[in-house]
C-alpha positions as CSV (number, residue, x, y, z in Angstrom):
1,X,0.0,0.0,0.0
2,X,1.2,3.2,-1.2
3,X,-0.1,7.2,0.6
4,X,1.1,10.3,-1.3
5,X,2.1,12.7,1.6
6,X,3.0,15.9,1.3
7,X,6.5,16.8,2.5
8,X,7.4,20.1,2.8
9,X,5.5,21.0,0.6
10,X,6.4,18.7,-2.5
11,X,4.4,15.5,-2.8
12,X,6.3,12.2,-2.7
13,X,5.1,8.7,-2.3
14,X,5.9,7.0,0.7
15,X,5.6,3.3,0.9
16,X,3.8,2.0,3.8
17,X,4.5,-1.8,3.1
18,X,7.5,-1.0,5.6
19,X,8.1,0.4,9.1
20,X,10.0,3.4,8.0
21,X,7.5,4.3,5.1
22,X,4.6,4.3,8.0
23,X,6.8,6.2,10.0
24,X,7.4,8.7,7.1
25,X,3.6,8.6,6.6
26,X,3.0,9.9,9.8
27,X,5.7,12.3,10.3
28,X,4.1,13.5,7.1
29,X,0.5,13.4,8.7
30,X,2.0,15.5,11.6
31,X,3.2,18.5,9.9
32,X,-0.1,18.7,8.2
33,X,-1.6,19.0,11.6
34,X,0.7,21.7,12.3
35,X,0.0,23.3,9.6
36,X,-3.8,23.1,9.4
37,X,-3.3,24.6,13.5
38,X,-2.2,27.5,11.9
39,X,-4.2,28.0,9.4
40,X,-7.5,30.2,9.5
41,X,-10.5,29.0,10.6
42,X,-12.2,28.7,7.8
43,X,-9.4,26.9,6.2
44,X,-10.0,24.2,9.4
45,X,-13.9,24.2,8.8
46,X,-13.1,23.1,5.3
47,X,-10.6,20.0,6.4
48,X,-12.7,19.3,8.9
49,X,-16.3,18.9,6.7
50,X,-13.9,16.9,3.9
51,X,-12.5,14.6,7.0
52,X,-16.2,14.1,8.1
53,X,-17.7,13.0,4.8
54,X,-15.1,10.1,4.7
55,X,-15.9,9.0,8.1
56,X,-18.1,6.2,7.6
57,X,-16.2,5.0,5.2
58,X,-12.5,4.9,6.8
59,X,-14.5,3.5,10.0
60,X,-15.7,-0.2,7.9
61,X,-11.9,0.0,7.4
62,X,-10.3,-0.8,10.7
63,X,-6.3,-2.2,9.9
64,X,-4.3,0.1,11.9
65,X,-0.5,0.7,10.0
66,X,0.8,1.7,13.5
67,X,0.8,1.3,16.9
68,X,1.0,3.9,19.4
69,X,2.0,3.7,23.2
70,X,1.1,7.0,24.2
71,X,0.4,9.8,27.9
72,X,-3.3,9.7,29.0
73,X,-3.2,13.4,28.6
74,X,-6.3,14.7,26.9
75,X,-3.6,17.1,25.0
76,X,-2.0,14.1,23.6
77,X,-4.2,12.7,21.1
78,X,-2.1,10.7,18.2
79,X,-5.0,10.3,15.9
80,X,-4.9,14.2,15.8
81,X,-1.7,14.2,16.0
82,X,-0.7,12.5,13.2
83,X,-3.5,13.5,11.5
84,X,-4.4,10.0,10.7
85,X,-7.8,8.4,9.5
86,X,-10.5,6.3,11.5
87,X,-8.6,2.7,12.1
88,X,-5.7,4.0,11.1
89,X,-4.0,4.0,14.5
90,X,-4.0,1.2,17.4
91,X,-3.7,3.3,20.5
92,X,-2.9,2.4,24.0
93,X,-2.7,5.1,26.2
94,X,-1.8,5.1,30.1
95,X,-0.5,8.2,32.5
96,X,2.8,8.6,31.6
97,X,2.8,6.4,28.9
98,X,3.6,3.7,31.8
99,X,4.3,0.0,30.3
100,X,2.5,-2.0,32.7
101,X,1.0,-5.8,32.5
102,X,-2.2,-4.4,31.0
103,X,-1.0,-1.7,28.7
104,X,1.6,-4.6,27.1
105,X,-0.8,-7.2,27.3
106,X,-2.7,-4.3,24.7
107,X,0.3,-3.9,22.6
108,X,0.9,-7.6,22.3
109,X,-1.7,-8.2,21.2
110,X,-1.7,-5.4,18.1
111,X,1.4,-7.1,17.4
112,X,-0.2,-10.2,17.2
113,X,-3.6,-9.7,15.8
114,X,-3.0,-6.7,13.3
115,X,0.0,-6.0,10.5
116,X,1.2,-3.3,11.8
117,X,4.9,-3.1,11.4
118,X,5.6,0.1,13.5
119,X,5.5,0.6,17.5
120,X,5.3,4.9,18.2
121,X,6.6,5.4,22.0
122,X,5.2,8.9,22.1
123,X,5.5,10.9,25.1
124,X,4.8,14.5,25.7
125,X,5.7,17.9,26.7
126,X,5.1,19.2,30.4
127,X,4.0,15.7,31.4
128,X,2.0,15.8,34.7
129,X,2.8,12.0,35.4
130,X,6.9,12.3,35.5
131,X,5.9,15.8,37.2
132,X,4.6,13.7,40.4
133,X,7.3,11.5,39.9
134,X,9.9,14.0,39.9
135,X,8.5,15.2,43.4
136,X,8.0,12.2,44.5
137,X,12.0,11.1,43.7
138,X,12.8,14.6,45.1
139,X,10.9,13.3,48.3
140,X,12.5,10.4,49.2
141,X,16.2,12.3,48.6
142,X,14.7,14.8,51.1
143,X,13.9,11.7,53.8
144,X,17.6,11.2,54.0
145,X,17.5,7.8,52.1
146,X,21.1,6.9,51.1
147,X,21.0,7.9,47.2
148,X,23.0,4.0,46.4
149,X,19.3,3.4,47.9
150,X,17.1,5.6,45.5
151,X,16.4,2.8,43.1
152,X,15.1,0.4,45.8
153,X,12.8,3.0,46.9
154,X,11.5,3.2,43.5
155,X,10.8,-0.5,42.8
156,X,9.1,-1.2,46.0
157,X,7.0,1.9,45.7
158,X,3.3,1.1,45.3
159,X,2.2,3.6,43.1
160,X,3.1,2.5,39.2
161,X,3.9,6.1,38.3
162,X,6.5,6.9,41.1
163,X,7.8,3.0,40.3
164,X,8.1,3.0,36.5
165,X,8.5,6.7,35.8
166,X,10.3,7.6,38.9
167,X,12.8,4.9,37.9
168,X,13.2,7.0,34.6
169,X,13.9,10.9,36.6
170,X,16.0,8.9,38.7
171,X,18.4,7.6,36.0
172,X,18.2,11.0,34.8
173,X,19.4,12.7,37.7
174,X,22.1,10.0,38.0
175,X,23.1,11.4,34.5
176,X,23.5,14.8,35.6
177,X,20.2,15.7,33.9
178,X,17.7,18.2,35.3
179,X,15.5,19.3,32.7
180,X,11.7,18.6,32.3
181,X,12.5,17.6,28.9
182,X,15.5,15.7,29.9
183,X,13.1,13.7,32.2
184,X,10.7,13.0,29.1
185,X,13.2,11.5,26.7
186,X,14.8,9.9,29.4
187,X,11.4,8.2,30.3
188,X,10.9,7.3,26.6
189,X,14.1,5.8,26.6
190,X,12.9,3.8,29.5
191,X,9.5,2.8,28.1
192,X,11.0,1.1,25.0
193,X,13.5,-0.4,26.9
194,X,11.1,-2.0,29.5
195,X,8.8,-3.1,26.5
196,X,11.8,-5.4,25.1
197,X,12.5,-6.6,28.3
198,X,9.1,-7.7,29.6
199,X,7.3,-9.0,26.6
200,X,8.5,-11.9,24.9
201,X,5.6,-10.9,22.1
202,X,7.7,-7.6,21.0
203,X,11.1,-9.4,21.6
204,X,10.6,-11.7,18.8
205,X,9.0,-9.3,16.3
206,X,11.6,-7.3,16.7
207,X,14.5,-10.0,16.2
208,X,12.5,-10.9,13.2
209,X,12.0,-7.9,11.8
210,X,8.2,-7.9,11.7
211,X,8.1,-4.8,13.7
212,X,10.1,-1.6,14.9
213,X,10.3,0.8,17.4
214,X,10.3,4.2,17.6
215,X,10.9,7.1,20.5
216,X,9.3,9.9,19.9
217,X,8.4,13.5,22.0
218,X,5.3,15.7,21.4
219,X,5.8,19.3,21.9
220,X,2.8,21.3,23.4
221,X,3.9,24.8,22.0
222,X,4.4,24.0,18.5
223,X,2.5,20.9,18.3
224,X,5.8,19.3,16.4
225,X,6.6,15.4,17.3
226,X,10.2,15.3,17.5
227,X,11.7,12.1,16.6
228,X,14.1,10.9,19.1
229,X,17.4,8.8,18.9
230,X,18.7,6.6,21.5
């Protein structure tokens, strides 16, 4: 399957019969979003009666080209994102973005049940979730825990948040990293890697090369997704 995108502003085909092309596809779908935010508002009416009329149709169609692990935040929407089409996306979000038993147990079985060839890791600008987590790390440095002891604290924490995304500020902060932002790709970095580790499912689509995974970072100002390298 073959999408014509447009890339700034010249129209080139992208092949979707691979990871990358999807990923191009909806890097490409995203900077139409950004543009169509800037655009007037009649401009958006317009998009928004064409999108409308195609509904019905795009919604009998349901095989999703991508996956998306993505924050709970009602900001953070990747179908609108993306700008993608009704069953074009298979979206699990959580707070956070946390991998848990349930949301894996989700993404396995997308990896399993659908053709998608592409897993989006998609966290977010000014994150509430690794906000409380953040405090709550700063907390238990405050308590006069040793910080050799920090990452116990963490995994015998009964909140998920403060365990999973705590772990990821914490790392952070081992690293000499302070930054909100530096918290978020650090977190991202995290997510994937815990994915890999815990699910068998994703280990062996990856290792045979029926699926890939990408980090990637929404930005609240500009509403730009910025593709992230580990």
């Amino acid at each position: 399957m073959t999408e014509e995108s447009v890339v700034n502003d010249d129209t080139v085909t992208v092949d979707e019969s691979t990871a990358s092309g999807v990923w191009s596809a909806l890097l490409a779908g995203n900077r139409r979003f950004q543009k169509r935010t800037d655009a007037s508002e009649n401009a958006t009416a317009e998009n928004e009666t064409a999108e409308h009329k195609n509904t019905q149709t795009r919604a009998q169609d349901a095989r999703p080209k991508a996956i998306v692990l993505a924050c709970a935040d009602g900001r953070v929407t990747p179908d609108t994102i993306f700008d993608a089409q009704l069953g074009e996306l298979y979206t699990v979000r959580t707070a956070g973005n946390i991998a848990g038993p349930d949301a894996i147990a989700s993404l396995e079985f997308a990896v399993d049940r659908t053709d998608a060839k592409l897993l989006v890791v998609l966290g977010h600008e000014d994150c509430q979730a690794l906000k409380y987590a953040a405090e709550g790390v700063e907390d238990i440095v405050k308590s006069g825990v040793p910080l050799d002891d920090v990452d116990e604290e963490l995994e015998s924490a009964t909140n998920p948040i403060l365990k999973f995304a705590g772990n990821s500020v914490w790392q952070a902060r081992m690293a000499g990293l302070e930054r909100a932002e530096d918290f978020e790709q650090v977190h991202i970095a995290h997510t994937i890697e815990a994915l890999v580790t815990d699910s068998d499912v994703i280990r062996a689509a990856l290792a045979n090369d029926r699926l890939m995974i990408v980090g990637a970072r929404y930005v609240l100002k500009t509403g730009a997704v910025e593709v992230l390298s580990f």
